[in-house]
C-alpha positions as a printed Julia matrix, in Angstrom:
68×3 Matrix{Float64}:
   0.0    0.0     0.0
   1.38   3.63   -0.69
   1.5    5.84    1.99
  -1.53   8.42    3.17
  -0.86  11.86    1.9
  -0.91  14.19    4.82
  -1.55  18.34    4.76
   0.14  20.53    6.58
  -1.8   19.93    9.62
  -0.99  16.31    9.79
  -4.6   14.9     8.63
  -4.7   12.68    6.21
  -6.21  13.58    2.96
  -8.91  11.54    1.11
 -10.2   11.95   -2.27
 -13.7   12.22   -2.82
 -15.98   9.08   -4.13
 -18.66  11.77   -4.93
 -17.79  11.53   -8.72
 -18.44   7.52   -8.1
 -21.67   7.8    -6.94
 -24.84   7.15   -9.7
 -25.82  10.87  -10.33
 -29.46   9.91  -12.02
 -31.5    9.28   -9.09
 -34.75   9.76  -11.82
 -35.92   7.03  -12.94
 -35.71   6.61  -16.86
 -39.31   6.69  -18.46
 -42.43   7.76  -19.11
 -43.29  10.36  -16.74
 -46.13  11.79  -18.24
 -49.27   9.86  -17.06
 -52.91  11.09  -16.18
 -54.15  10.6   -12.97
 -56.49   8.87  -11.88
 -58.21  11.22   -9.16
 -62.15  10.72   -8.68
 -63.91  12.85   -6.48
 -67.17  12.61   -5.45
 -68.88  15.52   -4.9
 -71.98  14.75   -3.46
 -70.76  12.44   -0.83
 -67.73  15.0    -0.08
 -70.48  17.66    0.81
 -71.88  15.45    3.28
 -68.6   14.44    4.65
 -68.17  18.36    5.71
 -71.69  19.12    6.7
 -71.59  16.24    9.21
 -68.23  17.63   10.69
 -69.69  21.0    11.06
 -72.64  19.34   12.55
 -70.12  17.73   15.25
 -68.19  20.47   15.75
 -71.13  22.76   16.11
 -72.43  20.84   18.57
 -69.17  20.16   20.68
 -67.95  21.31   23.65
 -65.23  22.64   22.18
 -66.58  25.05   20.31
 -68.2   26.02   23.37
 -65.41  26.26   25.12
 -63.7   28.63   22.53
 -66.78  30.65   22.73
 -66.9   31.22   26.08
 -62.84  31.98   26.17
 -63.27  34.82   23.62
């Protein structure tokens, strides 16, 4: 083995495995797809009325009420 160059300072120097390293961490292909996101209106809209209706009728919101 060849010996460890040192600097000036007595640490050893080391050479950088950076430029080893895979630099495409993409993956090659189509990236262009649709997606496939259904929402459903209707049953959304119920889903947030009945979590007003909850909160509405906590005691949290009570508690707010009376703090302000």
């Amino acid at each position: 083995m060849s010996k460890p160059q040192l600097d000036s300072d007595g640490f050893q120097l080391v050479t950088s495995k950076k430029s080893a390293k895979n630099k495409s961490l993409v993956p090659q292909g189509d990236l262009n797809y649709a997606p496939d996101i259904k929402i459903d209106i209707k049953k959304s809209y119920r889903h947030i009325q009945t979590a007003v209706g909850e909160f509405e009728g906590s005691e949290y919101l009570d508690n707010i009420i009376k703090a302000v």
